[in-house]
Every structure is written in C-alpha cells, then in structure tokens.
N, C-alpha and C positions, 0 to 999 in steps of 0.2 A: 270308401272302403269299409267292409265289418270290421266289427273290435277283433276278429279272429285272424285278419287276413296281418300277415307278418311283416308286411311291408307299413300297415299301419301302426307296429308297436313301437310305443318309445323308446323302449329295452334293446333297437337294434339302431345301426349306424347305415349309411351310402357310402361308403368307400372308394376313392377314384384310385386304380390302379392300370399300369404300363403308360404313365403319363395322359392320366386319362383319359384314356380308351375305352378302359373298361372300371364298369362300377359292380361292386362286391356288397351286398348287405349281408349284415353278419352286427353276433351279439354286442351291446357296446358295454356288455362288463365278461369277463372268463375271456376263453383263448381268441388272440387276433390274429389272424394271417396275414406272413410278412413276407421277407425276402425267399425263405425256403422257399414257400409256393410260387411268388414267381421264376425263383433258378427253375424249380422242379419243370413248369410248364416252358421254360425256354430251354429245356435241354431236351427234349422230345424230337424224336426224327422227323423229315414233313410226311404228311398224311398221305397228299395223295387221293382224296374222296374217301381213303378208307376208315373202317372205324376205329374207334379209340376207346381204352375203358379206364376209367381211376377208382382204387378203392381204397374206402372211407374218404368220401370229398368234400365230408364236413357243409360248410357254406359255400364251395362252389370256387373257391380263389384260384386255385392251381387247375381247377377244370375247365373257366372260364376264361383265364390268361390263355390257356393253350388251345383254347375254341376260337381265341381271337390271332392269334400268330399262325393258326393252321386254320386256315380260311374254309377249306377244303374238307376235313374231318368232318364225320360224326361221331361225338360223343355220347358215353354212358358213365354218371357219375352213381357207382354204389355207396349206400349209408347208412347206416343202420340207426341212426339220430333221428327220428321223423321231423324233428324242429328242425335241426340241423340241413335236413332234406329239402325241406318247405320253402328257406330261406335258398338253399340253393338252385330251385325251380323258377324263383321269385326272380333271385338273378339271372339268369336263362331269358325271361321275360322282360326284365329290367333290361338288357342289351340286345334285346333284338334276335338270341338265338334258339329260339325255343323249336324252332323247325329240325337242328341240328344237337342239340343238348338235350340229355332226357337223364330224369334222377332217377333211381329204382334204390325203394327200401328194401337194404339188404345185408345181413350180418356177413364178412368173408371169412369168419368159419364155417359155415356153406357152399359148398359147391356141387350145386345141381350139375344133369348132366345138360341140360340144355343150353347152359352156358358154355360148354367145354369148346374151345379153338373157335369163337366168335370172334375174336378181335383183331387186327393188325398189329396192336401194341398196347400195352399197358402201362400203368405207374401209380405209385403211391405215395405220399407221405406217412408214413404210420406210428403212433406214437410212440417216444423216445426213450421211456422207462418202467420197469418192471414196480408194482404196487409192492409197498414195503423198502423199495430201496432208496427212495427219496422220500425227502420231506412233502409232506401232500401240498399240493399246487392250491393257487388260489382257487373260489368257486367259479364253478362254469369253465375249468381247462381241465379236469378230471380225467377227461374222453381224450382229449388231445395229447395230453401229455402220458398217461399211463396206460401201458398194453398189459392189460386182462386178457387180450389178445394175444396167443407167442407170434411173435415177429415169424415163424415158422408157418404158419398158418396166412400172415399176409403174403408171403410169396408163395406159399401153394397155389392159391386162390388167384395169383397174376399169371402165374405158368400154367395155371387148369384154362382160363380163358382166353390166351392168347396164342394164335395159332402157330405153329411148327414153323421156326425162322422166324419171328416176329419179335421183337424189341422188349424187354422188361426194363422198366427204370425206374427207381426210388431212389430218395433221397434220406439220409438220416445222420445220427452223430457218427462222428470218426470212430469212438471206442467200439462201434457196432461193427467193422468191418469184418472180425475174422467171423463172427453171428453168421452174419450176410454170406459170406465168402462160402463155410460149410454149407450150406442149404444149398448155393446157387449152382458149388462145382458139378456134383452128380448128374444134374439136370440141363445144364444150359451152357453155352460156349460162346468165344467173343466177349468176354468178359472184361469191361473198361472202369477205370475209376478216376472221378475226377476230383482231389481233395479240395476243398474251400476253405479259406485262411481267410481272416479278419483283413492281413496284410500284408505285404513278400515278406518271406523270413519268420512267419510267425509260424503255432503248432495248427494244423488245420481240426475245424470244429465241425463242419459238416462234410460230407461224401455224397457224391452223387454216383451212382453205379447203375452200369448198365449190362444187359447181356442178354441173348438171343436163343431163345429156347431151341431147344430138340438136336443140338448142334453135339460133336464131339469134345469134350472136352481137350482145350486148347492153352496158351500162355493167355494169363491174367496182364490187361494192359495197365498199369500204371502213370498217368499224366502227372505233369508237372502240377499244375492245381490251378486254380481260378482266384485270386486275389481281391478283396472286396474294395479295399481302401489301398490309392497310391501309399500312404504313411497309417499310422497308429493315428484317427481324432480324424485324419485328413479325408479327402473329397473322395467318390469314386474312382474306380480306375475306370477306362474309355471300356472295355470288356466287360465291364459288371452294371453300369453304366447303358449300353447296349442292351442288354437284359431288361434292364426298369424300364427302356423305353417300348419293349416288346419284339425286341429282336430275338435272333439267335443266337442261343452257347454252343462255340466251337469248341469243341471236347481239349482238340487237339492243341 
C-alpha cells in the first residue's frame, strides 16, 4: 500500500463490529463510533433493494452496520470530512461492499436539486452540541461532537432526499427532542420515539426518532424505551444485546 492509502496509516484502527461481521477503520485517536451507530443502523426499516442515504457517516460505522443487516440496500454515505470519507470507502472495500456502498463528498447544508426524493430512507447521527456551549472536546471529535451545523439544516437535507412516504431516522441526546420535534412537525407524520436509558428506571440519554415525510401531521408516538443494561455496571439486556449482534430494533 502507498504511505497515502489510509488503510496503511498507523493513526487508524480495524475495528470489529455486530460481533464481527463487520470491520470499521477509523481514527485510533479523536471520535470513536460506538453503541449510537450501531442502535442507529439497527433501527432502520428493511430496504427492500431500495436505496438508502446517511448524512455525515463520518468513517462509515452506522453505514456499514446497516449495509450489513440490510442485505438488500443500496447505500449513499454523505461527508464532508474527505479523511473521514476515504476511511469510509476504505471500509466499503474492507467488507466486501463496495458494489452497494458509495461515499460522496458532501457538506448537508447543501442541497442540490438533483438529490431531491432519491432515496427510500434516510438517517443521521449529527453532532450533539452547539460550539460555545461545551467545554471543547478532545482533538480529532471536533466534527463529531459540535454542530457548526444547525441540527435544522441536518434534517432539511434528510427530508430534501428522501422521498414522499419514506422513513427519516436519527438518533441524538434526549435534551434535543423538543429541537427535533419543532423541525420535524411541519413536515413529516408518523412520528415515533424511542428513548434509550442506560437502564430500566433510569433518565434516558439518547433518542432515536423516526417519521415519514410528506405525511399529515398526526399523534407523536412515544415508546417505552430501549434499556441498555439489565442493571446499573450489569450485562446487556437480550434486546440491546440483539443489536450488537446485528439484528433488528423493535421500536415497539
């Protein structure tokens, strides 16, 4: 391999995820992809052959979990990272799915028209906090953790590409819901949320929400939540658990 190709740098890691299935290379210093990205790609509807798009997919973790659980899909991962891109093509290549996986450099506060209603379904992870309101993150999760981005503009960009009846789904912190909630009502119906708690009875810390463009607006469905650990310290529970191994999240 050339010193250029990014699968030769020592600055990155192989990562085995959904019980090694699938391998992830990404930085081995700044942001690492973890549980979010896989909930996020195990809560995806099945494909179907049809396409799929994620913006901002960074290294590829939650694009490439959900290229491997939906057999069927074609994916488009947007990025505006070009390292971050590279690494996620790399993986594409790394797993065998480079036929069905394609990365495109691309900021999503853009939206061309030629992307508009391309897709079956969309999803993002997008980053969790506004610059200024937290203490700055270590080097290398800059991009991950802080949206320079308005969180407004990531779901433009999901609802401009995905066609009329077609599924949006992100995941992010709990305190972001009612953010989420005003952007999404206007535009989109079928509106589901799935909270995620550390553990039954705790406060939940991330949200997964879903809802289906072009619809009238309808009742917001609220779920009981997804549970990570049977206890506080203790093991998976069998449903989250499922997940890591590359199954499906039942919402319900």
């Amino acid at each position: 391999m050339s010193a250029a190709d990014p699968v030769a740098d020592t600055n990155v890691t192989h990562d085995r995820f959904l019980n090694g299935a699938v391998t992830i290379i990404q930085p081995a210093k700044g942001y690492r992809a973890g549980m979010d990205a896989v909930l996020l790609a195990a809560s995806l509807a099945q494909a179907n052959g049809e396409p799929i798009a994620e913006a901002g997919c960074g290294a590829g973790a939650a694009l490439l979990c959900a290229a491997h659980r939906l057999g069927e899909g074609a994916f488009t991962g947007f990025e505006r990272d070009s390292a971050a891109a590279a690494l996620a093509h790399e993986g594409a290549i790394a797993n065998r799915m480079e036929a069905r996986v394609t990365i495109r450099d691309h900021d999503v506060a853009l939206r061309p028209a030629d992307l508009e209603n391309r897709f079956a379904q969309s999803f993002s992870n997008p980053p969790f906090f506004d610059p200024g309101a937290v203490r700055a993150p270590a080097e290398g999760r800059e991009a991950a953790y802080l949206a320079d981005t308005p969180l407004k503009a990531w779901v433009l960009f999901l609802h401009h590409v995905t066609r009329p009846g077609g599924h949006i789904t992100m995941i992010h912190r709990a305190a972001a819901l009612a953010d989420l909630l005003e952007i999404l009502n206007p535009r989109t119906g079928e509106i589901e949320i799935l909270p995620i708690r550390p553990a039954p009875g705790a406060p939940a810390h991330r949200i997964l929400v879903r809802a289906r463009k072009g619809l009238r607006r309808g009742p917001v469905t609220l779920y009981d939540g997804l549970a990570l650990h049977e206890a506080a310290g203790g093991p998976f529970t069998n449903r989250a658990a499922a997940c890591f191994d590359g199954g499906a999240l039942e919402w319900r």
